[in-house]
C-alpha positions in Angstrom: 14.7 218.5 73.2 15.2 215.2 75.4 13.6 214.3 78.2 14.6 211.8 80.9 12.3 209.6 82.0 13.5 208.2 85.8 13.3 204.6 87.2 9.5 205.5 88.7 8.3 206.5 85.3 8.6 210.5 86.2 9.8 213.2 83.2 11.0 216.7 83.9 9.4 218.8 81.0 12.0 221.3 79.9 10.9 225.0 80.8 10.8 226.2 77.8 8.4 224.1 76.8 6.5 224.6 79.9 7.0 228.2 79.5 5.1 227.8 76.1 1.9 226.0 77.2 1.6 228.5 80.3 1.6 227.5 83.8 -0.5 224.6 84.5 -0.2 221.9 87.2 -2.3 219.0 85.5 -2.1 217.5 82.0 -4.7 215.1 80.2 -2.0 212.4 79.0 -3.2 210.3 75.7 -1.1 207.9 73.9 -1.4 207.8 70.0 0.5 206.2 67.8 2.8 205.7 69.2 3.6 209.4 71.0 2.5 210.4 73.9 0.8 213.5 74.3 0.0 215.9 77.1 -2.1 218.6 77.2 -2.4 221.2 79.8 -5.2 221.4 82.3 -6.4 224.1 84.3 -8.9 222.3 87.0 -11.5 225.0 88.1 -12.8 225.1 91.9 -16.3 223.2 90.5 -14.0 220.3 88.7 -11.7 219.7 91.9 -15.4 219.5 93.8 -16.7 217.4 91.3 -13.7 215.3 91.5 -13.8 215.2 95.6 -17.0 213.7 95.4 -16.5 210.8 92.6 -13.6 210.4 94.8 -16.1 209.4 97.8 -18.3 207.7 95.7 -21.4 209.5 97.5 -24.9 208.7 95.4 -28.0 210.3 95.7 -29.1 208.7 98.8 -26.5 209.2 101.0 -27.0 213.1 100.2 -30.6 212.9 100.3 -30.1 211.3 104.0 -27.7 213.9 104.6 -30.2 216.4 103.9 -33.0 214.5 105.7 -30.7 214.4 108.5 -29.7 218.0 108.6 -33.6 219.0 108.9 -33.8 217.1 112.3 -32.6 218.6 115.4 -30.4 216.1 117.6 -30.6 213.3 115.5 -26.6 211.3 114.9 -24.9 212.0 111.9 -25.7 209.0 109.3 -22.9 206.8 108.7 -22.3 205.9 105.1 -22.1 202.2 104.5 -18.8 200.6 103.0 -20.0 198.9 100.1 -17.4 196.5 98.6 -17.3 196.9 94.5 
């Protein structure tokens, strides 16, 4: 089977293929010799979490502040400082 690939690097994988693998909205993409390879991935609940937080690149301290923070009645929210990579 061919697939297309469009001017913004985007394939349509035929159905049949698709239908194959099993419904899945993510795949891990690897290129090895020379072939590229996708395999589906079912993200759980706990991974799209996991991946929410990496995504805010929130350490330690900022939730042990949050934590602090919650414990204290009236106190302002703490702010989480931009720091530039």
């Amino acid at each position: 089977m061919l697939a297309k690939m469009t001017a913004k690097n985007q394939l349509t994988l035929p159905k049949s293929v698709t239908a194959a693998v099993g419904p899945a909205e993510y795949f891990d993409v690897e290129a090895r010799n020379g072939q590229i390879i996708l395999t589906p991935v079912r993200i759980q609940r706990g991974d799209a979490v996991r991946a929410k937080l990496a995504e805010l690149d929130l350490q330690e301290q900022d939730i042990a502040d949050a934590v602090a923070w919650a414990h204290q009645p009236s106190s302002p929210a703490p702010v989480k400082s931009r720091r530039k990579k």
